[in-house]
Backbone as a ProteinNet text record, in pm:
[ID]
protein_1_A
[PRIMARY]
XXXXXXXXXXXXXXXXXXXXXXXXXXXXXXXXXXXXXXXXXXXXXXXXXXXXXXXXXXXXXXXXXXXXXXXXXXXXXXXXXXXXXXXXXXXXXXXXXXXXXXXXXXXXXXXXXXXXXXXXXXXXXXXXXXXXXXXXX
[TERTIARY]
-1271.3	-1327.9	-1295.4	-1179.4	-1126.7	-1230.8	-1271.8	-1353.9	-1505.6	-1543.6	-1698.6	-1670.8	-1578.7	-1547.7	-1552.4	-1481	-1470.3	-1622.8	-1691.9	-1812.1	-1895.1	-1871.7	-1933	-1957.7	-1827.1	-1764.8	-1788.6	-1744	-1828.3	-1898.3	-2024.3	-2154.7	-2224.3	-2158.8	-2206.6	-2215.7	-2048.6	-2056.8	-2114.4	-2171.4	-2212.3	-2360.9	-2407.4	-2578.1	-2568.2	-2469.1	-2485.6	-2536.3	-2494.1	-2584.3	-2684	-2730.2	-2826.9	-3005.3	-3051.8	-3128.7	-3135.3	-3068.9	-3019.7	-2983.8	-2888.6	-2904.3	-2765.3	-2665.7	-2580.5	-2493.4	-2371.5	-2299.4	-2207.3	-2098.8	-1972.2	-1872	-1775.7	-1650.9	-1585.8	-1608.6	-1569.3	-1673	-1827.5	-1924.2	-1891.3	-1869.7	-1843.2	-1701.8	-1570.9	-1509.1	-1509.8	-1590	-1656.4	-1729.4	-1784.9	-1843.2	-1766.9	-1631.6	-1563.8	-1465	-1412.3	-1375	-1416.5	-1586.5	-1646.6	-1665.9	-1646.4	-1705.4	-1561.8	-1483.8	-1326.4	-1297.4	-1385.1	-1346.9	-1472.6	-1531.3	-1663.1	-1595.5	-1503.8	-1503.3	-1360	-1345	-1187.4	-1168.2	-1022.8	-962.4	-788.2	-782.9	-654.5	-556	-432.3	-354.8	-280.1	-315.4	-213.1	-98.6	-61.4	89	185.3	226.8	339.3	487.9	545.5	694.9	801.7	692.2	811.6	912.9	980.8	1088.5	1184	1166.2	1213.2	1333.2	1201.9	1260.9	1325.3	1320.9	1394.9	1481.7	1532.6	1660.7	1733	1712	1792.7	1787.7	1699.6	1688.7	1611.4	1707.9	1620.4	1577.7	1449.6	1402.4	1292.3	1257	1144.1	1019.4	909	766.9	694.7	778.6	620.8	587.4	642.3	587.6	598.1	545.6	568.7	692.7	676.1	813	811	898.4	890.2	950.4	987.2	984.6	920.5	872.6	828.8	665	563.7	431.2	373.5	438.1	380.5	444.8	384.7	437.2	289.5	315.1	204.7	130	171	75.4	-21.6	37.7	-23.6	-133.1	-96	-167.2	-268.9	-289.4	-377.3	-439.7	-359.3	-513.7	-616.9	-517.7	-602.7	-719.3	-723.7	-833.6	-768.7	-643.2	-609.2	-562.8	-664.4	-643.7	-532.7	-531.7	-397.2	-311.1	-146.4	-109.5	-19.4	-26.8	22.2	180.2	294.6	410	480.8	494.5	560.3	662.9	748.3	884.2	948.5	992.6	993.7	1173.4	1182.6	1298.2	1334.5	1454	1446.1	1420.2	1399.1	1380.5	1533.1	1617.1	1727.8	1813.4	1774.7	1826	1802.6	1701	1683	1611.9	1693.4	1695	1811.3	1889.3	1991.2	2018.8	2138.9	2147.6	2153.5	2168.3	2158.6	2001.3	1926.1	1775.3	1714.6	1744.8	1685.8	1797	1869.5	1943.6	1863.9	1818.7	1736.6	1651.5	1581.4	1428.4	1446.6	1518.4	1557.5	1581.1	1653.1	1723	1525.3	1448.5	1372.3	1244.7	1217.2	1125.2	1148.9	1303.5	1387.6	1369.7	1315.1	1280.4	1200.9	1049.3	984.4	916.1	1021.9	967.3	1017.7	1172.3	1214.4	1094.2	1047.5	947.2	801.5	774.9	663	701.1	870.8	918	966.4	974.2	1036.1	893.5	815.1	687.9	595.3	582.4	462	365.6	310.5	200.7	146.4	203.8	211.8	202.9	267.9	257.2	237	193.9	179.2	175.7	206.8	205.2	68	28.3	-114.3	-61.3	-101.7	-107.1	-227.8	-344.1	-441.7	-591.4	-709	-834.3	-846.8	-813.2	-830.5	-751	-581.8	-544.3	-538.9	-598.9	-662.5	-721.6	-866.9	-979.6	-905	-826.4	-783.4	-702.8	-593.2	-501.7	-588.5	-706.7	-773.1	-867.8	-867.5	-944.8	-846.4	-715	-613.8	-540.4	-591.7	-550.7	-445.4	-378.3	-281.7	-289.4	-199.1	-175.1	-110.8
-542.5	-508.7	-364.5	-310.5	-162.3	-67.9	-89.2	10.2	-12	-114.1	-136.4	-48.9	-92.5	-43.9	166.9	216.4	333.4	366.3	307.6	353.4	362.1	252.9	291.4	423.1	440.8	510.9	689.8	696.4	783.4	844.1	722.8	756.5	817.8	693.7	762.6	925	883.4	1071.9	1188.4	1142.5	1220.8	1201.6	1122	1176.9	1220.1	1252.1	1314.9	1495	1534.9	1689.7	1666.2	1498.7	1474.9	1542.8	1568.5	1602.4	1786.5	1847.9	1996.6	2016.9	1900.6	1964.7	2001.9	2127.9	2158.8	2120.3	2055.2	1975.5	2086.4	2106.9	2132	2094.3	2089	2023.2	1949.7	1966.4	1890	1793.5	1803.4	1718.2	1587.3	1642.8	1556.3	1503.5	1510.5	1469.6	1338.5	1398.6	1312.6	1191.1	1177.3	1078.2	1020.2	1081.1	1006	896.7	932.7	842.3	740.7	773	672.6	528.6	600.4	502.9	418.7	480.6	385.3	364.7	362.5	264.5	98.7	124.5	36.2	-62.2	-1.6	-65.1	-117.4	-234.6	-258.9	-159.3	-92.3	-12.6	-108.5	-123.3	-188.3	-100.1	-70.4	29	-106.1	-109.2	-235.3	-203.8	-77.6	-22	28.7	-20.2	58	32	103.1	100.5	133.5	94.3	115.5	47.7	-125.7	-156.2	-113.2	-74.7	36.7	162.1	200.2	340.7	296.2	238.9	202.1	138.4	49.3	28.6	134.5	207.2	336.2	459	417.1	540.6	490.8	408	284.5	440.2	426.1	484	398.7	425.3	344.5	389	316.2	326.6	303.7	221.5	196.8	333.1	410.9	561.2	678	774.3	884.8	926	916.1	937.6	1097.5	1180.3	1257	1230.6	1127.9	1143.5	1001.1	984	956.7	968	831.7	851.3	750.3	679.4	550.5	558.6	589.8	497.2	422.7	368.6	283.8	396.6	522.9	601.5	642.8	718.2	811.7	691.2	570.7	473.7	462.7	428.1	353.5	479.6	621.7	733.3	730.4	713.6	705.7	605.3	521.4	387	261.4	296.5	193.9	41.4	-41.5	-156.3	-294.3	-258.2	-390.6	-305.3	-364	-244.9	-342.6	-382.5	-465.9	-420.3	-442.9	-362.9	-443.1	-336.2	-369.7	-412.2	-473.5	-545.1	-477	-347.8	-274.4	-330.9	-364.4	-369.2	-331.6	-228.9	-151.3	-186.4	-179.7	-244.7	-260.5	-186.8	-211.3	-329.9	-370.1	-479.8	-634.5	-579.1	-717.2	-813.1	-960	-1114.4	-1101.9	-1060.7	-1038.5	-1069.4	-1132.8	-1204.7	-1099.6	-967.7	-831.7	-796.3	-823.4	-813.4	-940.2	-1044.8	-1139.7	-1108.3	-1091	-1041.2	-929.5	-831.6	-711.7	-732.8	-844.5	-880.6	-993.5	-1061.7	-1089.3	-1004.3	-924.3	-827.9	-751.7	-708.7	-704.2	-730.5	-865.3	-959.5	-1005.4	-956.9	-1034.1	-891.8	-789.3	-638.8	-623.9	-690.6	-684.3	-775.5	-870.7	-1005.2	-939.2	-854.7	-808.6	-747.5	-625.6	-532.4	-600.8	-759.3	-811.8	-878.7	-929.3	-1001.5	-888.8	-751.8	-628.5	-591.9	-538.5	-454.9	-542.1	-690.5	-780.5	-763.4	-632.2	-572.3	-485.7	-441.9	-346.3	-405.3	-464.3	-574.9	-711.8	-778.7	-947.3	-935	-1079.3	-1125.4	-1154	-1134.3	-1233.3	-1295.6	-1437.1	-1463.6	-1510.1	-1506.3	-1514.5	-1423	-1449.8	-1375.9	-1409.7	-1510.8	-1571.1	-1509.1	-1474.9	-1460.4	-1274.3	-1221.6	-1071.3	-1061.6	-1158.4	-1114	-1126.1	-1281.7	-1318.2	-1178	-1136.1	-1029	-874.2	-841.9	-754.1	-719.2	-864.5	-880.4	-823.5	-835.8	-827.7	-669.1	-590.7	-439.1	-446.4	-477.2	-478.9	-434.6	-363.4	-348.8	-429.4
-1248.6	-1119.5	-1082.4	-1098.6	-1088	-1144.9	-1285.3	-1338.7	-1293.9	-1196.5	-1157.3	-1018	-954.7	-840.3	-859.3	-962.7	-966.8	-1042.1	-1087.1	-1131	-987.6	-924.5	-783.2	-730.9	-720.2	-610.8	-699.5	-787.1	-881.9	-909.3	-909.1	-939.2	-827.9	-702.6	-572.8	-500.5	-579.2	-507.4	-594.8	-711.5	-828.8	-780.5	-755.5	-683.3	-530.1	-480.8	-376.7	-405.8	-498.9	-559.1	-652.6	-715.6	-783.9	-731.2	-627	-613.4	-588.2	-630.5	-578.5	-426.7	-382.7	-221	-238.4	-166.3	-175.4	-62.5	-101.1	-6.3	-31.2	104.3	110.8	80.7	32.7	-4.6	134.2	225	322.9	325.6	352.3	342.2	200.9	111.7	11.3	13.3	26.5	120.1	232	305.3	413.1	337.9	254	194	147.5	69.7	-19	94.5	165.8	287.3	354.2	365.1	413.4	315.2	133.4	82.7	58.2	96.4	9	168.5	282.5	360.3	362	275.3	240.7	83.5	-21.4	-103.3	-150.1	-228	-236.7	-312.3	-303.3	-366.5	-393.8	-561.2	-548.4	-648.7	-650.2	-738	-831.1	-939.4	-1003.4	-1079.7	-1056.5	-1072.8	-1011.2	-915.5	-793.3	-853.7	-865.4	-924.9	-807.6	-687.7	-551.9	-584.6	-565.3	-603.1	-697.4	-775	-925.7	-837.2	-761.1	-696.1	-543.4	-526.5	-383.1	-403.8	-545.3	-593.1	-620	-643.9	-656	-549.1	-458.4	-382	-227.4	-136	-59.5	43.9	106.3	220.8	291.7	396.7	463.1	414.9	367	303.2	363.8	523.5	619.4	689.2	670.2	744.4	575	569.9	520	488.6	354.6	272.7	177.1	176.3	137.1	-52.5	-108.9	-198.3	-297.6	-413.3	-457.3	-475.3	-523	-499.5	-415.9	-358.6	-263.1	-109.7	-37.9	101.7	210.8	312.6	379	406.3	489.8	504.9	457.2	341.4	214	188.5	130.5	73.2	176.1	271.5	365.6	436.3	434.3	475.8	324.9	221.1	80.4	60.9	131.6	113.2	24	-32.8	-90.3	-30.2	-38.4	19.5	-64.5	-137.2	-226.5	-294.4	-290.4	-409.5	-494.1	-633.7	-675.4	-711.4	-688.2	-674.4	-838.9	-921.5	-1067.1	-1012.1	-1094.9	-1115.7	-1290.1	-1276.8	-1385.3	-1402.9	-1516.3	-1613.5	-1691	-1723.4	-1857.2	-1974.3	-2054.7	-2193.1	-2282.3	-2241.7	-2305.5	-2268	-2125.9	-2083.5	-2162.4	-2244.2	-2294.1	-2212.5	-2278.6	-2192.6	-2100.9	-2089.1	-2110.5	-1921	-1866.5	-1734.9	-1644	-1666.8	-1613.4	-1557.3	-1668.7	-1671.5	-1582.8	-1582.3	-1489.2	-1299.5	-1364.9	-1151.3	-1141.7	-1208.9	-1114.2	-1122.4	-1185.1	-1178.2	-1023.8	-1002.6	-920	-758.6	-783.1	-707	-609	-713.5	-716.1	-651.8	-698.2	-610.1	-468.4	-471.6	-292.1	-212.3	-297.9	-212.8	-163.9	-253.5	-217.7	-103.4	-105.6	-1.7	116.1	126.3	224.6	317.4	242.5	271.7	384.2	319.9	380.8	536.3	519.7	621.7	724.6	691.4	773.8	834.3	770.6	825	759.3	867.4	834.7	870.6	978.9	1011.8	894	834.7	660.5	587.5	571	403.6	383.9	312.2	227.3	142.5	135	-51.8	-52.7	-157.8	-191.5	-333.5	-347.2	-477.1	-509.2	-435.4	-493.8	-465.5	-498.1	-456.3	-305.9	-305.1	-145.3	-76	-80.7	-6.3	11.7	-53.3	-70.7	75.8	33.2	88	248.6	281.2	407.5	466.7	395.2	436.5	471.1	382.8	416.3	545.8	622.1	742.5	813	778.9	890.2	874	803.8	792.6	717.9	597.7	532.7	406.4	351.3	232	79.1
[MASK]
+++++++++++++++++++++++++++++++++++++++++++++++++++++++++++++++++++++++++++++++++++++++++++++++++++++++++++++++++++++++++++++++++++++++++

C-alpha cells in the first residue's frame, strides 16, 4: 500500500507541470500538503524506543534531537508510525535481549497512556482507520 500510495502522490505532483504551466515552489508545495492531508501516509520504521532508551526526551512536542517527534511528524502528513523494537544483534536470544525487548514495548505503551491525545496502539486495519478519525498518530 506504501508504494501505491507514493505513486499517487508522485505522480500527482508530477502532472502538476505536465501541461507546461509553471508553478512556484511554494504553489507546488501547497499541493503537496493538501494531498498528504487527503492520503494515508504511514512510516513503518521509527526507532524512537531505541533512542529514548538511551536518550529519554518528550516527542509529544518538538525535539531537537533525533528524526521523529509528534510535531515534525504530524506538520509532515504522517498519519501512522509503526515504532521498531530494535535489538542488537549481538544480544542474541539471550535474557538481556528479551528484557529490552521488553523494556521496550512498556515505552512504548507508556508513550500512548502519557499523550493519549498523540498516540495509540493499533493492532489492526480497523483500528488504524478508527484512531485516524480521531487525529492520532
Amino acid at each position: 500500500m506504501n508504494k501505491f500510495l507514493f505513486i499517487i502522490l508522485f505522480g500527482g505532483l508530477m502532472n502538476l507541470n505536465a501541461e507546461g504551466n509553471t508553478k512556484t515552489d511554494d504553489e507546488l508545495f501547497n499541493r503537496a500538503v493538501e494531498l498528504s492531508k487527503k492520503l494515508l501516509i504511514i512510516d513503518t520504521h521509527i526507532d524512537i524506543p531505541y533512542r529514548l532508551k538511551h536518550h529519554w526526551e518528550d516527542i509529544s512536542v518538538k525535539t531537537s534531537n533525533g528524526h521523529f517527534d509528534y510535531e515534525r511528524a504530524t506538520q509532515g502528513g504522517l498519519n501512522a508510525a509503526f515504532m521498531s523494537i530494535y535489538i542488537p544483534a549481538d544480544l542474541g536470544e539471550s535474557n538481556e535481549a528479551f528484557e529490552l525487548a521488553d523494556t521496550l514495548i512498556d515505552m512504548v505503551e507508556y508513550l500512548t497512556k502519557t499523550y493519549p491525545n498523540k498516540f495509540a496502539i493499533a493492532v489492526s486495519t480497523e483500528d488504524v482507520k478508527n484512531q485516524l478519525l480521531s487525529d492520532r498518530v
